[in-house]
TORZA-659676 format. One line per field, with one value per residue (C-alpha): residue number from 1; x, y, z negated. Coordinates in nm, 2 decimals, decimal comma, always signed. Each point is the difference from the previous one (the first is absolute). Layout:
# residues N
resi = c(NUM	...)
x = c(X	...)
y = c(Y	...)
z = c(Z	...)
# end
This chain:
# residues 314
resi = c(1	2	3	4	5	6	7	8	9	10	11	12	13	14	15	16	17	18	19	20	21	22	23	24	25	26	27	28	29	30	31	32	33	34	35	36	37	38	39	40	41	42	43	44	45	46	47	48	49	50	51	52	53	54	55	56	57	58	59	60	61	62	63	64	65	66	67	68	69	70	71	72	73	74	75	76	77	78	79	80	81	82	83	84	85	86	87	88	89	90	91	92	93	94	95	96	97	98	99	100	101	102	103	104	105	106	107	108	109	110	111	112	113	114	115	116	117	118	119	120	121	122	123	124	125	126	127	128	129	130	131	132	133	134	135	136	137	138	139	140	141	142	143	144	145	146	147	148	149	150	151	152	153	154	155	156	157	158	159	160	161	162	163	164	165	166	167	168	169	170	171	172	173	174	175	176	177	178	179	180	181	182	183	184	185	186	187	188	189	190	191	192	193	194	195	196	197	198	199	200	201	202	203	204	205	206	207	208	209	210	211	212	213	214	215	216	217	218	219	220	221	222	223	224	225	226	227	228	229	230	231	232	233	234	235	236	237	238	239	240	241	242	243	244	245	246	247	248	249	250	251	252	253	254	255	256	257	258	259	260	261	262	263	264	265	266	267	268	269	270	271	272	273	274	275	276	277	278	279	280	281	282	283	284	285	286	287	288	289	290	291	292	293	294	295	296	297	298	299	300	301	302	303	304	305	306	307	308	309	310	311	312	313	314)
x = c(-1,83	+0,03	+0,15	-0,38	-0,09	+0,26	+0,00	+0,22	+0,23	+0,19	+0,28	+0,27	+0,36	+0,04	+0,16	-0,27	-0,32	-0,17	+0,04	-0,17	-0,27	-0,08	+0,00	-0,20	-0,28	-0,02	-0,04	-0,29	+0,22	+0,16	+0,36	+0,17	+0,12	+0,35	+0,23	+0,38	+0,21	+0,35	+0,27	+0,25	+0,30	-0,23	-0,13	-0,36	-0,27	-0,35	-0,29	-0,36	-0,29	-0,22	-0,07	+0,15	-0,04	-0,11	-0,02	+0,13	+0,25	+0,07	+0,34	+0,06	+0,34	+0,23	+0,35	+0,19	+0,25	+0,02	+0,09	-0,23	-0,29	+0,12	+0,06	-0,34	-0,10	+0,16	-0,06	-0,39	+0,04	+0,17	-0,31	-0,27	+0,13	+0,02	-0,35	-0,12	-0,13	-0,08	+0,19	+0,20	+0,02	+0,26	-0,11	+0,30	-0,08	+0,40	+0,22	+0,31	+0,37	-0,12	+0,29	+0,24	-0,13	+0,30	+0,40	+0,11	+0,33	+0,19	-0,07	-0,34	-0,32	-0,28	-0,21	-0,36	+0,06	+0,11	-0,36	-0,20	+0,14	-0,06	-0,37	-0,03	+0,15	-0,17	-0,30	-0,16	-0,24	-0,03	+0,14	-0,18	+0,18	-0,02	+0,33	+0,25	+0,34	+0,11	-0,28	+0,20	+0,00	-0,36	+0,25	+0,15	-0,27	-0,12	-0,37	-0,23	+0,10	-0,32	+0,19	-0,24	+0,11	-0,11	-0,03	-0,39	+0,01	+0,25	-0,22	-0,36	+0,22	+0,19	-0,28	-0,15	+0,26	-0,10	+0,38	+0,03	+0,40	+0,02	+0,35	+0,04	+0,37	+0,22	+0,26	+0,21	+0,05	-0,05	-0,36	-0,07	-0,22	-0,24	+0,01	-0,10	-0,27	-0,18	+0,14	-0,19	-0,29	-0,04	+0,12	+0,28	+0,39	+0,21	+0,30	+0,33	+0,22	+0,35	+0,19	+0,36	-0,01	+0,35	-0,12	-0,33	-0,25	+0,26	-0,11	+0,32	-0,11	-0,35	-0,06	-0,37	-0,11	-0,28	-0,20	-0,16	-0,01	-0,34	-0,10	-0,21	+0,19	-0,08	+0,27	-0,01	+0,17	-0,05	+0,20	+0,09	+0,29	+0,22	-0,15	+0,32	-0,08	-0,39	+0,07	+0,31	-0,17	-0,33	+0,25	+0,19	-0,32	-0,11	+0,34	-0,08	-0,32	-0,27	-0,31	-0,09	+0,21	-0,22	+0,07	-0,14	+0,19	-0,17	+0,19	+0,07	+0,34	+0,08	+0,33	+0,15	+0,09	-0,32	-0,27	+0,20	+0,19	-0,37	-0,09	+0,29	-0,01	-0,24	-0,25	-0,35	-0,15	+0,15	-0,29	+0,08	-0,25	-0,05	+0,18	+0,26	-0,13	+0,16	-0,06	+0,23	-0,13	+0,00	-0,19	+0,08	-0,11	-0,32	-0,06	-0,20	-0,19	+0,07	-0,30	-0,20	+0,26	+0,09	-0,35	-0,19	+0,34	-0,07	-0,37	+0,08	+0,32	-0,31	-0,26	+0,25	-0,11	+0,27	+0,23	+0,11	-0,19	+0,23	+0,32	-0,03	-0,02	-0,37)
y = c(-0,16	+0,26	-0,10	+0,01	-0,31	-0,23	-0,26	+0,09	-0,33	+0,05	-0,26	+0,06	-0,22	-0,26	+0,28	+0,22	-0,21	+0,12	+0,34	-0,12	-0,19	+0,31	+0,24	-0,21	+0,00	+0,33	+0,01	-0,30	-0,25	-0,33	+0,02	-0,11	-0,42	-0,01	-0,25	-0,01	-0,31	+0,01	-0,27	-0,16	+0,23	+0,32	+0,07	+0,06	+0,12	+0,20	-0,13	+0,19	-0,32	+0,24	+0,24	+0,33	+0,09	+0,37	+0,07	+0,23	-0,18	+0,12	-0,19	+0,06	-0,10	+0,23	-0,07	-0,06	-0,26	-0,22	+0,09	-0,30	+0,22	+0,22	-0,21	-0,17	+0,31	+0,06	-0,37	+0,12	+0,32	-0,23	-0,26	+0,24	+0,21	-0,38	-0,07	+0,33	+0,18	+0,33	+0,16	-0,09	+0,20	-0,10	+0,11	+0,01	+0,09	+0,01	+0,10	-0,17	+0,08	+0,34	+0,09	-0,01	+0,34	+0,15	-0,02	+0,11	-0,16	-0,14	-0,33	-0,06	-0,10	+0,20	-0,28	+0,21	+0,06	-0,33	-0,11	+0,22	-0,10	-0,34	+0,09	+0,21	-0,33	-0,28	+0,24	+0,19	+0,25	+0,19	-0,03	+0,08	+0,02	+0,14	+0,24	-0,02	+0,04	+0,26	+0,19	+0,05	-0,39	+0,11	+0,18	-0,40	-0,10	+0,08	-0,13	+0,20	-0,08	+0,08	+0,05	-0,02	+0,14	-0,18	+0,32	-0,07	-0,30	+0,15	+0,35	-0,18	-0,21	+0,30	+0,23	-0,31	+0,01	+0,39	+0,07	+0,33	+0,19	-0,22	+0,04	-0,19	-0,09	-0,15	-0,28	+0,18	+0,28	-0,23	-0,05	+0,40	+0,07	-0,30	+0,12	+0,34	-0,07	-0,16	+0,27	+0,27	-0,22	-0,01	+0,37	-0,12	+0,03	-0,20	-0,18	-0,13	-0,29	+0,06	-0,31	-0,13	-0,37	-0,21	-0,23	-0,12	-0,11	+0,17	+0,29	+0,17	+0,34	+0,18	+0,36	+0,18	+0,27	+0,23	-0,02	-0,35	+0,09	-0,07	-0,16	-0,28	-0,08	-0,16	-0,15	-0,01	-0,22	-0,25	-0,29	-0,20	-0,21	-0,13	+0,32	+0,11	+0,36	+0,02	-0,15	+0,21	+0,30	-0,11	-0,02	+0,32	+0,21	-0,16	+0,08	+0,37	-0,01	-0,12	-0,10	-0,30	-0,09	-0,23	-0,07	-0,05	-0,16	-0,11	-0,32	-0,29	-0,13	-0,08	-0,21	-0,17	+0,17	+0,24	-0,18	-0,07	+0,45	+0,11	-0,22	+0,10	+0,39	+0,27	+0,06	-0,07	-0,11	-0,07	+0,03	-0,21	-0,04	-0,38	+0,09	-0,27	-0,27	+0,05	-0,36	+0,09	-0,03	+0,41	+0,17	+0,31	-0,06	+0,11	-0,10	+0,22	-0,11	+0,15	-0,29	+0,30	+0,29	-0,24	-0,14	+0,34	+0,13	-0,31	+0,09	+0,35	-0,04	-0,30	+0,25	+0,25	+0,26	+0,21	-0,13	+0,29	+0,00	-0,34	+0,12	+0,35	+0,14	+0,15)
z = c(+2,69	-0,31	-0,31	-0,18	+0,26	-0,07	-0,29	-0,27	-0,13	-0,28	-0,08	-0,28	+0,00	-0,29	-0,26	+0,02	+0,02	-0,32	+0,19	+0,31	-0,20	-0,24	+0,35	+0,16	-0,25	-0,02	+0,38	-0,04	+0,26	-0,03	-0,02	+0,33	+0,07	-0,04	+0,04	-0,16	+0,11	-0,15	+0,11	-0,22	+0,10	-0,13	+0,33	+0,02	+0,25	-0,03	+0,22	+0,00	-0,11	+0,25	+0,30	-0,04	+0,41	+0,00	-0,37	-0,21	-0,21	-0,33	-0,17	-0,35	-0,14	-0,28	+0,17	-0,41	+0,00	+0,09	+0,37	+0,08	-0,09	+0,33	+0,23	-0,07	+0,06	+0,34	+0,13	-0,12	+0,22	+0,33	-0,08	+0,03	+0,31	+0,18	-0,07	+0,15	-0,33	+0,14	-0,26	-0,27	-0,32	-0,29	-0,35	-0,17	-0,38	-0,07	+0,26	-0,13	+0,10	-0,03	-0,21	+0,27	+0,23	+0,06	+0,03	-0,35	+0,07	+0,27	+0,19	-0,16	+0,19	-0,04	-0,06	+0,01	+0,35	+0,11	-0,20	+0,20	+0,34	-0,03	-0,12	+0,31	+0,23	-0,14	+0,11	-0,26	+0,13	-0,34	-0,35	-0,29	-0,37	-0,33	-0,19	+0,20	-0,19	+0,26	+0,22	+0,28	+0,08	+0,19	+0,27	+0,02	+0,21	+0,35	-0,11	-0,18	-0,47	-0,25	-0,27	-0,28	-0,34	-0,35	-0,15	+0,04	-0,19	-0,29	+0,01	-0,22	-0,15	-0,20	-0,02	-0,16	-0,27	-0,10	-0,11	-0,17	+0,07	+0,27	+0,21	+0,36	+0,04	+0,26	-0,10	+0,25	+0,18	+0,33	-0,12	-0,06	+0,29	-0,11	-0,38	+0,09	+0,21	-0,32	-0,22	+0,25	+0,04	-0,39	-0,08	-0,26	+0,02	+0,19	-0,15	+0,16	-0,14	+0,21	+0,04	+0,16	+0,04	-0,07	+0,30	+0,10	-0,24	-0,25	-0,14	-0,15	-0,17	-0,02	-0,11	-0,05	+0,18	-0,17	-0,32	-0,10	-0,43	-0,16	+0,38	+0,17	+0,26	+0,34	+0,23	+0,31	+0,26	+0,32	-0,07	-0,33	+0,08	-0,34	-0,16	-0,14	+0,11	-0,10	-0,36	-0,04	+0,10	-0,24	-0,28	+0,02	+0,07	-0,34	-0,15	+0,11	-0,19	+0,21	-0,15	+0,24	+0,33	+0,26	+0,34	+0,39	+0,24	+0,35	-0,02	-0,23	+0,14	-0,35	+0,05	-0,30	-0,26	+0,05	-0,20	-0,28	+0,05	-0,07	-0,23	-0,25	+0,09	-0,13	+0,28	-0,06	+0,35	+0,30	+0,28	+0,34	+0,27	+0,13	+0,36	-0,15	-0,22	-0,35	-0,18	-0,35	-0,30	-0,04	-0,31	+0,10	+0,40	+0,11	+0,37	+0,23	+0,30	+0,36	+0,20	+0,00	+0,13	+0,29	+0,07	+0,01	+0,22	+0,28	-0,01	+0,07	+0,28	+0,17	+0,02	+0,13	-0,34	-0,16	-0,28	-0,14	-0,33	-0,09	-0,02	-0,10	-0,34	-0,07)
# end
């Protein structure tokens, strides 16, 4: 049977059901029955409320801590495979532990890697996600990874704002290759903010890296953690002279002290897209929707059509 024959069936794990509702109406489908039974030592279990047998199963779960969030995910994965879903597809809007790709000192775990194999083993036959904090977490996995880009969701939004001496800049020189690919896609210079960190989450000394005087400045990042480096870097690019500093990060982790970082520092707007839900009370927040990035990308991988147009810069 081809993929275009078999029902779709989209479910989403308890974190990430406002995802799954919003995806599915854009598809025109009920969101999937799903059960979540949790006993009182903080064990729980995932049971599908209908037949899955031969379908194409579509989880949708963001995997930010908690680590419940994951392993709801993975007992979603082992649940659907037992129940003979044809295939089983986890949408995974925010790859979490992401951070940890590689050894960048000894004895650590590279904590990407050990995600993606237990993806692949609970039984995942494809993974699709959005900004990844490293691209080379794709070569993690021994199933085919959509990696879709938010760039098409921050692109209208900016050209939307009709900034004139508009600069793109990257909080750090990690984030370069992400920056410049909206600084080429918008013809305007690219700006780095160099950093060395004291620890983690510690940002210990930050230097800038072009010309940002008499600029509107756009940031550019994945992930928003305690935003000590994006409000740090908004408030020395304004110290250099910038006209405006705003920001785009994929990814609202926000962990106290972040609300209360950008609400006390100069930057104007912080853009997030909804992959995480991001409940403060935020002035400066403005929350983009990626439903219809992720439902138009399961209509396309269904009827076997190519997704190329959603995660490359036009």
């Amino acid at each position: 049977m081809s993929n275009s024959q078999r029902p779709i069936k989209v479910f989403a794990g308890t974190a990430s059901k406002y995802l799954g509702e919003s995806i599915c109406k854009e598809l025109g489908i009920e969101l999937g029955k799903m059960n979540r039974e949790r006993f009182a030592d903080g064990e729980f279990e995932v049971s599908f409320e209908e037949s899955i047998r031969g379908s194409e199963v579509y989880l949708v779960q963001s995997t930010f801590p908690t680590s419940d969030n994951l392993m709801e995910l993975l007992l979603m994965i082992d649940a659907a495979k037992r129940a003979s879903a044809a295939s089983v597809i986890a949408v995974v809007p925010y790859f979490g532990w992401a951070r940890q790709d590689r050894k960048d000192k000894p004895r650590v775990s590279i904590a990407a890697k050990l995600v993606a194999d237990l993806l692949s083993v609970a039984g995942i036959n494809r993974l699709i996600t959005m900004d990844l904090h490293a691209d080379q977490i794709q070569g993690f996995f021994d199933v085919p990874v959509d990696h879709l880009y938010a760039s098409s969701i921050f692109i209208p939004y900016i050209e939307n704002l009709r900034l004139d001496d508009m600069v793109i800049a990257s909080p750090d020189v990690g984030g370069a290759k992400r920056a410049n690919s909206y600084a080429k896609y918008f013809d305007v210079p690219l700006v780095l903010c160099h950093k060395t960190r004291a620890k983690a989450n510690v940002v210990e000394k930050m230097t800038v890296i072009g010309e940002v005087a008499n600029k509107n400045v756009i940031l550019v990042d994945d992930i928003v953690d305690t935003a000590g480096t994006i409000t740090k870097a908004s408030d020395l690019l304004l110290a250099y002279g910038a006209k405006s500093v705003r920001a785009l990060c994929s990814h609202a982790v926000m962990s106290d002290p972040a609300t209360e970082r950008v609400a006390n520092c100069g930057i104007e707007e912080i853009i997030f897209t909804d992959s995480i839900p991001y409940i403060r009370e935020n002035p400066k927040a403005t929350i983009l929707p990626v439903a219809t990035l992720f439902a138009d990308t399961i209509r396309r991988i269904h009827n076997n059509q190519s997704i190329s147009s959603q995660y490359l810069f036009k």
